[in-house]
N, CA and C of each residue as an Amber inpcrd file, in Angstrom:
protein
   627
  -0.5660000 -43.7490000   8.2040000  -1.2050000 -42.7550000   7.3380000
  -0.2100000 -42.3150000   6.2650000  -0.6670000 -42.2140000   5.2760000
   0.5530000 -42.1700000   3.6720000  -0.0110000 -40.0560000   3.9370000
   1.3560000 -39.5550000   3.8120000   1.4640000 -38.1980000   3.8900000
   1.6880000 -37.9260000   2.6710000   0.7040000 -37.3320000   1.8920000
   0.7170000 -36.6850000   0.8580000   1.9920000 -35.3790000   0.1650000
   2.6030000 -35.7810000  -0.8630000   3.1910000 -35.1230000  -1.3890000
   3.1610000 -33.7020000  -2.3350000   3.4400000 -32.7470000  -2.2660000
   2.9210000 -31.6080000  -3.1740000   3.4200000 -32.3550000  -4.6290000
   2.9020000 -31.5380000  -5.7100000   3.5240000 -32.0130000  -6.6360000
   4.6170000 -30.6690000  -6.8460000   5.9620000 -30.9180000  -7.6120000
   6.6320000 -30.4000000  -8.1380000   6.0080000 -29.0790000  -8.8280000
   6.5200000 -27.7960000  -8.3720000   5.4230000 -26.6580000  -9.2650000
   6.1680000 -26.2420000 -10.4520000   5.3990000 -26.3460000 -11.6260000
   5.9310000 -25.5000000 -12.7750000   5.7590000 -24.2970000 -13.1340000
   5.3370000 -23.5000000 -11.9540000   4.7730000 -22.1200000 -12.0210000
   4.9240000 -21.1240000 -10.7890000   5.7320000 -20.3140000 -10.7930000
   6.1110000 -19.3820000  -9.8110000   5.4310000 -18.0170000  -9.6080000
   4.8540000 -17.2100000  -8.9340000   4.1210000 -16.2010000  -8.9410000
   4.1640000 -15.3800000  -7.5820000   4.9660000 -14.5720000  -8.3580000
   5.2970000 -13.2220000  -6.6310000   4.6640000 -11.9800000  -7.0600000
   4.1580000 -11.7090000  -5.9640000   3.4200000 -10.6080000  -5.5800000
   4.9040000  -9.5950000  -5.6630000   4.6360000  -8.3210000  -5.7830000
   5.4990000  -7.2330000  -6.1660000   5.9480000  -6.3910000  -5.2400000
   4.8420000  -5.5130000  -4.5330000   5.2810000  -4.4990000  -3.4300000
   5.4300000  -5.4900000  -2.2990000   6.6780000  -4.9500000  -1.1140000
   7.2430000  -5.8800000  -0.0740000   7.8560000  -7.3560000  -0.1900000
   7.3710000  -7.7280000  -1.4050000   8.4870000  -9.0370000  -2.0480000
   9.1740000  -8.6180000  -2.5600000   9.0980000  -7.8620000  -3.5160000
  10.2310000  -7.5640000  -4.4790000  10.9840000  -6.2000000  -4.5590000
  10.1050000  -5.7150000  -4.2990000  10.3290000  -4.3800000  -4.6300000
  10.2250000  -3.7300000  -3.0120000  10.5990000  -2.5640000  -2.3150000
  10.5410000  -2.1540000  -0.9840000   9.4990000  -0.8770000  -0.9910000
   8.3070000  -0.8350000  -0.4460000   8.0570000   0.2630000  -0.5390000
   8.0950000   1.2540000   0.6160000   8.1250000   2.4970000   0.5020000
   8.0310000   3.2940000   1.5690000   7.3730000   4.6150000   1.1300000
   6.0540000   4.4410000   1.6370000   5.1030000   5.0130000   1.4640000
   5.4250000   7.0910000   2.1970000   6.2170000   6.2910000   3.7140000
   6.7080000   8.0660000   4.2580000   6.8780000   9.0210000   2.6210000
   7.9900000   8.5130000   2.1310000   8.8890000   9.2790000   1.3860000
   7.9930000   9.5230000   0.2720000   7.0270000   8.9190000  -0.3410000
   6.1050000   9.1780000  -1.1020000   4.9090000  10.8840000  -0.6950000
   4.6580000  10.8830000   0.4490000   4.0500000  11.7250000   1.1650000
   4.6220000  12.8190000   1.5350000   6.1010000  12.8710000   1.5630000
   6.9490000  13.8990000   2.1640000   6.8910000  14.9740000   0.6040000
   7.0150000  13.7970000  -0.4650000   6.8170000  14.6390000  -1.7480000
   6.0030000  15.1830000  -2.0230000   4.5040000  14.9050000  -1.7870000
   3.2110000  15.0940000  -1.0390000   2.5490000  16.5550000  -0.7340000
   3.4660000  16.2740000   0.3310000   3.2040000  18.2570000   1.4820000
   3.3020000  17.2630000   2.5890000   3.0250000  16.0980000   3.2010000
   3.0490000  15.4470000   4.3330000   4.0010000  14.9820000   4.6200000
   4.9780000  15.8700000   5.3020000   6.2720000  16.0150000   6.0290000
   6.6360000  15.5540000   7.0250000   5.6330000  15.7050000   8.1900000
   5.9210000  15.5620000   9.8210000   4.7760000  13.8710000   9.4580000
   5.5680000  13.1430000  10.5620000   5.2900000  12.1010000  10.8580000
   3.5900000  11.7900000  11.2960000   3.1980000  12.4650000  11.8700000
   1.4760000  12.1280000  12.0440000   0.6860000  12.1870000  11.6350000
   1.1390000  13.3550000  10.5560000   0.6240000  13.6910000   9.1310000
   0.5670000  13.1480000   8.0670000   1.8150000  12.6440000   7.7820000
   2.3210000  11.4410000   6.9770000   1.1240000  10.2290000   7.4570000
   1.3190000   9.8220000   8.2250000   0.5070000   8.6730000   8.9380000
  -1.0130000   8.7440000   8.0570000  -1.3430000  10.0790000   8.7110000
  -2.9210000  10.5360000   8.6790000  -3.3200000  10.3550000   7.4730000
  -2.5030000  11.0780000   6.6510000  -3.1090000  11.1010000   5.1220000
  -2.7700000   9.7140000   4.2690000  -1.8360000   8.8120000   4.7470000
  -1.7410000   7.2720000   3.9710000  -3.0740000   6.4240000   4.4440000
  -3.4750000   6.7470000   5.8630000  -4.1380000   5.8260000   6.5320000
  -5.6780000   6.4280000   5.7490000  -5.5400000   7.4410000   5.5600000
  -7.0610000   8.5160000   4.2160000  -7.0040000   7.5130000   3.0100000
  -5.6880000   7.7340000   2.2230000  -5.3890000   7.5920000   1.1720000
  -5.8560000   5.5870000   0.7950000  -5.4040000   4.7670000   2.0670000
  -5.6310000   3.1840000   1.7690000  -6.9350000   3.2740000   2.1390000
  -7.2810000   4.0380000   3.2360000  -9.2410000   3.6920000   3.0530000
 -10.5180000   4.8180000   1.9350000  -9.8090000   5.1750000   1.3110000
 -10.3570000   6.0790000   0.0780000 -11.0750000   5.1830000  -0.7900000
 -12.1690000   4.6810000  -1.1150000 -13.1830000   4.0110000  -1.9670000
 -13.0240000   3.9710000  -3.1780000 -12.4580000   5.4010000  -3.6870000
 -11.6770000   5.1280000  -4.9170000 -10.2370000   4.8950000  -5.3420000
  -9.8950000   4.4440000  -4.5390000  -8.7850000   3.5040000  -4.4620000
  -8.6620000   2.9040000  -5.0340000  -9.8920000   1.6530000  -5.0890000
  -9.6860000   0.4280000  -5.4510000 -10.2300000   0.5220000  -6.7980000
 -10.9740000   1.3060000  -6.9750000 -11.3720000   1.6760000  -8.6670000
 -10.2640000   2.5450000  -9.6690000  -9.0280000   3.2180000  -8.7030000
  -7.8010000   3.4330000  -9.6200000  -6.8330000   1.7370000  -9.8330000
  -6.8790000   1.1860000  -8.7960000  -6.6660000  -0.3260000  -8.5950000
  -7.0120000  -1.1120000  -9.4370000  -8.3140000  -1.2910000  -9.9550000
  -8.7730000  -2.2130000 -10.7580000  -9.0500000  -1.0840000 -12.0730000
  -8.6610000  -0.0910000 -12.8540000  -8.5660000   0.2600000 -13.8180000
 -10.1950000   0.5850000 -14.3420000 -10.6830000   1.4770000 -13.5910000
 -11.9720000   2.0130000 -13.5050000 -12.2590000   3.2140000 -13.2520000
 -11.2710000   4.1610000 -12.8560000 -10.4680000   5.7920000 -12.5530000
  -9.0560000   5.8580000 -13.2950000  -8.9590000   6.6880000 -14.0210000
  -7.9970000   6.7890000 -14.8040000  -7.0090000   7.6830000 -14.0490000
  -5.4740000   7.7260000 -14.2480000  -4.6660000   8.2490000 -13.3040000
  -4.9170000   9.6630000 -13.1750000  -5.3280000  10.6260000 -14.3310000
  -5.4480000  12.2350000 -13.9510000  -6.4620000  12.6850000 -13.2890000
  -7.6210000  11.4160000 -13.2280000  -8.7500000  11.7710000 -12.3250000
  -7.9660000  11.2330000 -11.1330000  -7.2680000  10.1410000 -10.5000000
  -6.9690000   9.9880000  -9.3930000  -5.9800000  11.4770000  -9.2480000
  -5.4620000  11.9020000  -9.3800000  -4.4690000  12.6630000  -8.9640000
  -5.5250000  14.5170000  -8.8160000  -6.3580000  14.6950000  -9.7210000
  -7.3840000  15.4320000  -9.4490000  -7.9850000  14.9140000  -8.1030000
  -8.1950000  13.9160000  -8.0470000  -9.3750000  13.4560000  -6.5510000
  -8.6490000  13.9330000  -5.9940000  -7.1710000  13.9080000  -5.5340000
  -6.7900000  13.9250000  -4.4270000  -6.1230000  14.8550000  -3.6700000
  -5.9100000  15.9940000  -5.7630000  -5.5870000  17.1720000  -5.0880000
  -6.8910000  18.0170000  -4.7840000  -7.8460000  17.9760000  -5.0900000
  -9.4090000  18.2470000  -4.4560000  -9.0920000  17.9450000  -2.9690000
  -8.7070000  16.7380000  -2.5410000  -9.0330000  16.2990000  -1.1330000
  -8.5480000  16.7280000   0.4070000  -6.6570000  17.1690000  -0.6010000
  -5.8450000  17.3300000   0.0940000  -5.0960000  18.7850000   0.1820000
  -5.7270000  19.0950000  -0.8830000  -5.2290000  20.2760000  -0.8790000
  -4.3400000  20.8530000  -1.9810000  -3.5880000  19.9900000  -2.3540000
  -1.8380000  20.1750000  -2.5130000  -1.9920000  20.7020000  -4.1870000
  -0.9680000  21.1460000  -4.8050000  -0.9200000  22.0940000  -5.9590000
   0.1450000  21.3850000  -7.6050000   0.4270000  20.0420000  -7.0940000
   1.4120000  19.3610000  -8.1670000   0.4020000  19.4710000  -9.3880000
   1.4730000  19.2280000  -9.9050000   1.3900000  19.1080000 -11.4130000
   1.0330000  17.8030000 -11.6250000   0.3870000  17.0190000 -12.8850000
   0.2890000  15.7310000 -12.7750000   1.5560000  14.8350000 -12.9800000
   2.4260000  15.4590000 -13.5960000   3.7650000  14.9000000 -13.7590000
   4.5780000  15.2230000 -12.5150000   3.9630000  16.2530000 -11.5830000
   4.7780000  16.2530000 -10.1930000   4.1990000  15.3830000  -9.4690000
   3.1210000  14.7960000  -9.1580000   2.4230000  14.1750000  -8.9160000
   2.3210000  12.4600000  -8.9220000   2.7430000  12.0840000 -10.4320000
   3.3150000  11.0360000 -10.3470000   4.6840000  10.7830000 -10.3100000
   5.5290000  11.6530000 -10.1700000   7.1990000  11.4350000  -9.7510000
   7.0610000  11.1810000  -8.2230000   5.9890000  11.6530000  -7.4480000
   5.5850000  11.9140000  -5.9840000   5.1570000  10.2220000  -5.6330000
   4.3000000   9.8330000  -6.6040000   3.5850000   8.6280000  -5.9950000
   4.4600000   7.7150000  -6.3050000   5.3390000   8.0390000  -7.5230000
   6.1930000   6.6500000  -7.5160000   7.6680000   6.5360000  -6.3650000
   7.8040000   8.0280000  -5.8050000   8.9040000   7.7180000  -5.0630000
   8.2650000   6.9540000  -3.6380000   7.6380000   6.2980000  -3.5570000
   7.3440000   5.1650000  -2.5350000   7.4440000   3.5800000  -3.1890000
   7.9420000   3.2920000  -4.3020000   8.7450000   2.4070000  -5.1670000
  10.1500000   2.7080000  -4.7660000  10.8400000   1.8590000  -4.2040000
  12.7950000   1.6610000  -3.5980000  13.2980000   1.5340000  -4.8920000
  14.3310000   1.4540000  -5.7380000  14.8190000   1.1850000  -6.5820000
  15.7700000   0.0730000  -6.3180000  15.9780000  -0.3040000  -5.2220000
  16.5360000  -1.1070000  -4.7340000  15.7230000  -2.1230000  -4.2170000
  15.2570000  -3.3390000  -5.2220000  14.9900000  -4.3350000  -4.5420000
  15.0530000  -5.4410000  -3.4230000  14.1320000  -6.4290000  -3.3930000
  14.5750000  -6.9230000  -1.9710000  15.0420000  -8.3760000  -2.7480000
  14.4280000  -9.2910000  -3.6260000  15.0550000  -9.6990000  -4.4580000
  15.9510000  -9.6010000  -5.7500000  16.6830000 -10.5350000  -6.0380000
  17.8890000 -10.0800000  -7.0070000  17.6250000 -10.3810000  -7.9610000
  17.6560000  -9.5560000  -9.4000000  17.5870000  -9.8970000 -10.5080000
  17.9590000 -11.1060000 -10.9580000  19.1570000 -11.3610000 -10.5780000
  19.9100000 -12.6710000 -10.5300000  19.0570000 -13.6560000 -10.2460000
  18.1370000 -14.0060000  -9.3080000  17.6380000 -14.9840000  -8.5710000
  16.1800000 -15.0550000 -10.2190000  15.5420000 -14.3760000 -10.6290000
  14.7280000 -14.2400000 -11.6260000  15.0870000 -14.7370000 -12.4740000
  16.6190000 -14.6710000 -12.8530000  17.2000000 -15.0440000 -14.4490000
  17.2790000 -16.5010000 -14.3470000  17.5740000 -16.7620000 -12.8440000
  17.9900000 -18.5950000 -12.3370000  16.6640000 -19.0720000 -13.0350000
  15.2000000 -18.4660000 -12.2560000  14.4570000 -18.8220000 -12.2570000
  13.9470000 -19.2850000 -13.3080000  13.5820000 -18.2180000 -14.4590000
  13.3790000 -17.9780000 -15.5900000  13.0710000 -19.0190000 -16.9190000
  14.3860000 -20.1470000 -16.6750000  15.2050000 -20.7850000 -17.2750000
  14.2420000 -21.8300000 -16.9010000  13.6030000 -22.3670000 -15.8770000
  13.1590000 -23.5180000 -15.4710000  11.5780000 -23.7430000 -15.0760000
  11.1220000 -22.3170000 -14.7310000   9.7450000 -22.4130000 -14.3590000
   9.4340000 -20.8320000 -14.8840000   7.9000000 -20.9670000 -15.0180000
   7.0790000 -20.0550000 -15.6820000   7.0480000 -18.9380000 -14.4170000
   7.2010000 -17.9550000 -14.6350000   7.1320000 -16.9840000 -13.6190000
   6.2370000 -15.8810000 -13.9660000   5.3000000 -15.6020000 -13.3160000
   4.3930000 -14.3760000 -13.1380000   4.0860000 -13.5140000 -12.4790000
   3.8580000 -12.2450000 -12.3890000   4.0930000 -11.0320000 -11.5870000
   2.5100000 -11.2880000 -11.1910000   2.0100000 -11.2360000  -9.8510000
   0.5250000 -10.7390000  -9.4310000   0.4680000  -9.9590000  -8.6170000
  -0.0120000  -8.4790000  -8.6780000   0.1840000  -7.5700000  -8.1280000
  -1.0270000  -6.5000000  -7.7210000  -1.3670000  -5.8900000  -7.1210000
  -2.5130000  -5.1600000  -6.6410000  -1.6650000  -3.4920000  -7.0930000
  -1.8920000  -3.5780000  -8.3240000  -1.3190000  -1.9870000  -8.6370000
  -1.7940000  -0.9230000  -9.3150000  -1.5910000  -0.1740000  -9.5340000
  -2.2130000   1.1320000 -10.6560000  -1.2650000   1.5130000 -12.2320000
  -1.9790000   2.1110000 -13.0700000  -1.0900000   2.4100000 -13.8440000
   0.0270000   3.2510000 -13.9240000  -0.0430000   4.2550000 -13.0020000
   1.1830000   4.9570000 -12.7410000   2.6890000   4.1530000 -12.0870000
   1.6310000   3.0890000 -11.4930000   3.3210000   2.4340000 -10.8940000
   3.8590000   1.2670000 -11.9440000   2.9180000   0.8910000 -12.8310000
   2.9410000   0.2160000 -13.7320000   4.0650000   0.5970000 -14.6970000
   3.6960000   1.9630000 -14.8720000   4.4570000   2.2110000 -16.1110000
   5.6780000   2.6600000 -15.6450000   5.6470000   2.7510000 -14.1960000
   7.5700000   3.2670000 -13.9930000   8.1690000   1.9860000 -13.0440000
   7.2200000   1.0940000 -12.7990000   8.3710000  -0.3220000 -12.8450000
   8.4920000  -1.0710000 -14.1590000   8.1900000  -1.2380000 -15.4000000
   8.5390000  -1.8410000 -16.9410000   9.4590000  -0.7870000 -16.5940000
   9.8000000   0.8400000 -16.7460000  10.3920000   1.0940000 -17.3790000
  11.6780000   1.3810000 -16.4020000  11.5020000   1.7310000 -14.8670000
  12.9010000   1.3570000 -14.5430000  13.2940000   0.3070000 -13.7970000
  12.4140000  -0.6690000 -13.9430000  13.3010000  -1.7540000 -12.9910000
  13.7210000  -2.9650000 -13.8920000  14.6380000  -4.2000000 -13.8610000
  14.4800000  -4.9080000 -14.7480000  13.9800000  -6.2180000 -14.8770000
  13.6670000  -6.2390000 -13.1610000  13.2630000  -7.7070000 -12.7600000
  11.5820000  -8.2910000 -13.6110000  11.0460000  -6.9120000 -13.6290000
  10.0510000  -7.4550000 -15.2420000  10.2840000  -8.7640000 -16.3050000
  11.1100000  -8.3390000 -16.6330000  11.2480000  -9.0290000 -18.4010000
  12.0100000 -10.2080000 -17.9660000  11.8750000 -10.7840000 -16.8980000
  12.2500000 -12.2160000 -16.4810000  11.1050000 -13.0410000 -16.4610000
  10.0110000 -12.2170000 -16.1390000   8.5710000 -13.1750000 -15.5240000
   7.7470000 -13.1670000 -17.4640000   7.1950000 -14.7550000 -17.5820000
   6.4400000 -14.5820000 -18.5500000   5.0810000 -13.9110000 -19.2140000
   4.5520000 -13.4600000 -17.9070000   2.9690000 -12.9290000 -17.6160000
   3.0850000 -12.2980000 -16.5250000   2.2510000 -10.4940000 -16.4060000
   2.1080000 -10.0100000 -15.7340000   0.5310000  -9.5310000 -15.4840000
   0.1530000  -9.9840000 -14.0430000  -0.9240000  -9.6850000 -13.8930000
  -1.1570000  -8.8100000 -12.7450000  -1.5830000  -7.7460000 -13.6260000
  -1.5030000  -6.3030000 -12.3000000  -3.0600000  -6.1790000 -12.5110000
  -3.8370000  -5.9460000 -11.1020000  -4.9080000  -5.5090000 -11.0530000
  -5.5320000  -3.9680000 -11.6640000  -4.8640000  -3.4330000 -11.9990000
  -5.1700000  -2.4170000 -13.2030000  -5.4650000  -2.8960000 -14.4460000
  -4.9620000  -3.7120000 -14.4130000  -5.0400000  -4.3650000 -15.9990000
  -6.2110000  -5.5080000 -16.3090000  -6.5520000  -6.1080000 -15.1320000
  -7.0300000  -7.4790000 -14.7110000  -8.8180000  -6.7950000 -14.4880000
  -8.5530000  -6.0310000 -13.8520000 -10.4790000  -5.2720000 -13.3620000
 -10.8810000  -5.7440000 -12.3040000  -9.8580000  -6.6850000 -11.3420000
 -10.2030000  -7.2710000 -10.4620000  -8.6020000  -7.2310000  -9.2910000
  -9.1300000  -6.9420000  -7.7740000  -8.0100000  -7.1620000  -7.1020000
  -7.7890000  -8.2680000  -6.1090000  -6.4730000  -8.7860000  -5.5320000
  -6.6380000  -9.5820000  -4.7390000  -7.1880000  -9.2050000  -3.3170000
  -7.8060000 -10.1020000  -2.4330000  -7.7460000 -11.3080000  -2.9310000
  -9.0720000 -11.9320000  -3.2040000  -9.7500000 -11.0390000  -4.2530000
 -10.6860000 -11.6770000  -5.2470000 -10.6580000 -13.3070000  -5.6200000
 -11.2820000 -13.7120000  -5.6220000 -11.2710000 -15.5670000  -6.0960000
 -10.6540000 -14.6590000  -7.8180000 -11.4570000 -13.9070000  -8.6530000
 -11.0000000 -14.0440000  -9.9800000 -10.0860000 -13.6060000 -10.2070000
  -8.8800000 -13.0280000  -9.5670000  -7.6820000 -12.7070000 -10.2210000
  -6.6920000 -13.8570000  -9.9110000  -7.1410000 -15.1430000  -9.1600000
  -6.4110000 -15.8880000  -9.0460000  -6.8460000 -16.8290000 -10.0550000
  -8.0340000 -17.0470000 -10.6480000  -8.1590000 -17.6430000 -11.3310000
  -7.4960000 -17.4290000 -13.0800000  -7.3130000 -16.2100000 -12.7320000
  -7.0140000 -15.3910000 -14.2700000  -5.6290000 -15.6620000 -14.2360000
  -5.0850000 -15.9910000 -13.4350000  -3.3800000 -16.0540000 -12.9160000
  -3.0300000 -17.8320000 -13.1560000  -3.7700000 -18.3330000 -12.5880000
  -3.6450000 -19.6680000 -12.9880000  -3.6830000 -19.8330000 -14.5700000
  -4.8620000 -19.5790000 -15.3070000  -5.0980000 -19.4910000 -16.8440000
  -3.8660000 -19.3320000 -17.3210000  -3.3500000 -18.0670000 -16.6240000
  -2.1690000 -17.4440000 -17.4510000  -0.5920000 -18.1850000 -17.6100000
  -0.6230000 -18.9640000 -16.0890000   0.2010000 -19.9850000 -15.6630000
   0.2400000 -20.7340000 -16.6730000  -0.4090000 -21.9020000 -16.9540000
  -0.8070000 -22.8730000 -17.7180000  -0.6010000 -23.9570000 -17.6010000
  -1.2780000 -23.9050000 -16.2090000  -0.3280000 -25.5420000 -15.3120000
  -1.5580000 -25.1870000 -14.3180000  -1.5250000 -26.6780000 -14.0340000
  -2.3850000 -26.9210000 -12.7350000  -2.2420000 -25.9110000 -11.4210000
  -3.3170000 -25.4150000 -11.0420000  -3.0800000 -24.7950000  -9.9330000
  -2.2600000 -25.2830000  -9.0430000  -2.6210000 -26.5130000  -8.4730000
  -0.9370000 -27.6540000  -7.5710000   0.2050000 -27.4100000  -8.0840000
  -0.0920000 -27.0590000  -9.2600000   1.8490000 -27.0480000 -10.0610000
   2.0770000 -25.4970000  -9.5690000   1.2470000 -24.7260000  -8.7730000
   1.7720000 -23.3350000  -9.3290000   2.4980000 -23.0440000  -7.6340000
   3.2550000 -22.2280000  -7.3290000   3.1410000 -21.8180000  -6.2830000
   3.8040000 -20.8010000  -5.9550000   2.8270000 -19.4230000  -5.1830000
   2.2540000 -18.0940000  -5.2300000   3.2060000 -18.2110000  -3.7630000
   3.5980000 -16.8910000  -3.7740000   4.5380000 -16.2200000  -2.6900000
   4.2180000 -14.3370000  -2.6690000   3.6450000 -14.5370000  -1.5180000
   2.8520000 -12.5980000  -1.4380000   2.9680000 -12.5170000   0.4870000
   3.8760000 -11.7200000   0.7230000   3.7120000 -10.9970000   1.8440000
   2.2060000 -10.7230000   2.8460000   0.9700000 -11.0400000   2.2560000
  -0.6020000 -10.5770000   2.7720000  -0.5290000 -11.9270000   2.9700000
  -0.6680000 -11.9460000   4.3370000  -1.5550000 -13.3590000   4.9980000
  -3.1840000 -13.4250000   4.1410000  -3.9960000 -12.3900000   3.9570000
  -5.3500000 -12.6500000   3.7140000  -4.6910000 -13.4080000   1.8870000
  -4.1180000 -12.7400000   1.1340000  -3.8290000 -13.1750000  -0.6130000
  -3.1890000 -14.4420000  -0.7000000  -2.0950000 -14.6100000   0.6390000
  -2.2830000 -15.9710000   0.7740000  -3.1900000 -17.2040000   0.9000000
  -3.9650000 -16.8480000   1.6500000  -4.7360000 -17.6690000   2.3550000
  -5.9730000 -17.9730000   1.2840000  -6.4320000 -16.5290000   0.0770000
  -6.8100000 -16.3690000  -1.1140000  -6.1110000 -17.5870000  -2.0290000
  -4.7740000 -17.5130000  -2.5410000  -4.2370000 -18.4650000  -2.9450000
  -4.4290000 -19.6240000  -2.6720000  -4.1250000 -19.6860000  -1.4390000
  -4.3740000 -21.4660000  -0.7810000  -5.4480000 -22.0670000  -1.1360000
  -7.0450000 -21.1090000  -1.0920000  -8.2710000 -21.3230000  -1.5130000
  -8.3180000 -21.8760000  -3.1010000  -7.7220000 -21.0960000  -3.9630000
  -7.6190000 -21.1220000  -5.3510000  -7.0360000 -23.0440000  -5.6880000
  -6.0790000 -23.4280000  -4.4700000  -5.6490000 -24.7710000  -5.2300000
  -3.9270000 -24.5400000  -5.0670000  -3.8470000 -23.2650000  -5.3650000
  -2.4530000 -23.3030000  -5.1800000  -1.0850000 -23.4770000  -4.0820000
  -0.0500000 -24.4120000  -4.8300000   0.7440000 -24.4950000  -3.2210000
   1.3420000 -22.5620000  -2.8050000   1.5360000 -22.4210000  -1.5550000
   1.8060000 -21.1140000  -1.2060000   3.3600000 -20.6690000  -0.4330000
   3.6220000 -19.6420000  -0.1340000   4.4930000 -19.2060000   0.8680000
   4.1250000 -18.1690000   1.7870000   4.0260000 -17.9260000   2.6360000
   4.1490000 -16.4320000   2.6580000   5.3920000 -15.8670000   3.2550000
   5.9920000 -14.5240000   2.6020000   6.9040000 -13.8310000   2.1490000
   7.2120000 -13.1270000   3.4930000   8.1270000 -13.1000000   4.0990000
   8.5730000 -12.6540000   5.5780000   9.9780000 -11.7160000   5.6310000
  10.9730000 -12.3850000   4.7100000  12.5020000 -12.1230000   4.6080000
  12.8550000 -12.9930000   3.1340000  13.9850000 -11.7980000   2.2310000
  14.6070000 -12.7420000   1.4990000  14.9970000 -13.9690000   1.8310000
  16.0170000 -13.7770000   3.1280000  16.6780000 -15.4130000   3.7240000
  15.9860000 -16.5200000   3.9620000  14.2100000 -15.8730000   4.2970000
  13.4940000 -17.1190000   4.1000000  13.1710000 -17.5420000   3.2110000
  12.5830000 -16.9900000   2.1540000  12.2400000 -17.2440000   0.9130000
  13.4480000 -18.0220000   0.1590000  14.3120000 -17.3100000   0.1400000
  15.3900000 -18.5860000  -0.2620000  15.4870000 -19.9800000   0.3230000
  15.6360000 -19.8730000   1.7360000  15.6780000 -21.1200000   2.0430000
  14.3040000 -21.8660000   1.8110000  13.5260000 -21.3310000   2.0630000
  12.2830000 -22.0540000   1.9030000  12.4580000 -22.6420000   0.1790000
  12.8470000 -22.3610000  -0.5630000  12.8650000 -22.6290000  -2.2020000
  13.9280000 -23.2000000  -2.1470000  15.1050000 -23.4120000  -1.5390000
  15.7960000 -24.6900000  -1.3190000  15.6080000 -25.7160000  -1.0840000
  14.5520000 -25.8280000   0.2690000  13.5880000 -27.2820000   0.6760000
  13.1770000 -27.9620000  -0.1800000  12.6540000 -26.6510000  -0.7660000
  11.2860000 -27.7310000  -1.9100000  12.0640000 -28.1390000  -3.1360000
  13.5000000 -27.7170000  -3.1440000  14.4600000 -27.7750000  -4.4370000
  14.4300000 -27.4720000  -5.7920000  13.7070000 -26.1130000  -5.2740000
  13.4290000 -25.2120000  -6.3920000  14.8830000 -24.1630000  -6.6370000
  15.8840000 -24.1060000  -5.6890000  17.4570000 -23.7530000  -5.8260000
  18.3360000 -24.5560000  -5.1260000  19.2910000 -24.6050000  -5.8800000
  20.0590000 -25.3250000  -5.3480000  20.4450000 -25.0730000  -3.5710000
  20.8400000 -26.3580000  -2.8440000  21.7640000 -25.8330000  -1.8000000
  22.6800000 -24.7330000  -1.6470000
């Protein structure tokens, strides 16, 4: 039996929160009013099954109505500028990949951000992180009107690629956006540990030994 070969990808595409970036949602909540641990819990586990979620997500609730919804919901008394200093401190500033590893990248294959995000986190990773302005195309589901793992934001991601879906290959921490990907055509990873991800992109000799 002749074992089929991937082809060589000319197109790289990482998912953002838990690949790249670390999030920790506690510390976001503590800024919040949700201090004690069960509480914390309670109101993230509110906050990811909230319906309008996914309509601040896909850019269909604008951020001062999300931050109104939720001080309606929850109680709490921020300001909208306290409010989003609050939601973005669950963004690490300390990545899990290295800028360095982006700039390698950069140079040789098309790189694109695909991300399930809002505009508030939008606008304070361009402006403080720098691993941005390495990738050629960013496709954040705020921006897109669609989230993963939608069939169309992978399709909109490929477009943006400009290479065969086979040429592209998508690396995201979500078994389901994977498995989304895989559907789309594209070769995949999924994202576990830097040390794997590196080595795994050594195999395929996408970095050097």
């Amino acid at each position: 039996m002749v074992k089929l070969v991937a082809p060589a990808p000319r197109a790289l595409i990482f998912d953002i929160g838990r690949v790249i970036v670390r999030v920790d949602v506690a510390r976001a909540l503590t800024l919040l009013g949700a201090s004690a641990r069960p509480l914390a819990d309670q109101v993230w586990s509110a906050i990811a099954s909230d319906p309008r979620l996914r309509d601040f997500q896909e850019g269909r609730l604008a951020s001062r109505e999300w931050h109104r919804h939720l001080a309606r919901r929850f109680a709490f008394s921020l300001t909208f500028e306290q409010f989003c200093s609050a939601w973005n401190a669950a963004l690490d500033s300390k990545t899990i990949l290295s800028e360095d590893l982006f700039a390698e990248l950069s140079g040789r294959y098309r790189l694109l951000l695909l991300s399930n995000t809002d505009p508030i986190h939008v606008a304070h990773l361009e402006a403080n992180f720098r691993f941005p302005r390495h990738f050629h195309a960013r496709i954040y589901s705020c921006v897109a009107g669609v989230s993963k793992p939608d069939a169309a934001i992978y399709r909109q991601t490929i477009a943006e690629a400009g290479v065969g879906a086979g040429q592209a290959l998508y690396i995201d921490d979500a078994e389901e956006c994977v498995e989304a990907g895989r559907r789309a055509g594209m070769q995949t990873i999924r994202f576990q540990s830097a040390e794997q991800l590196l080595d795994e992109l050594r195999q395929r000799g996408i970095l050097n030994p």
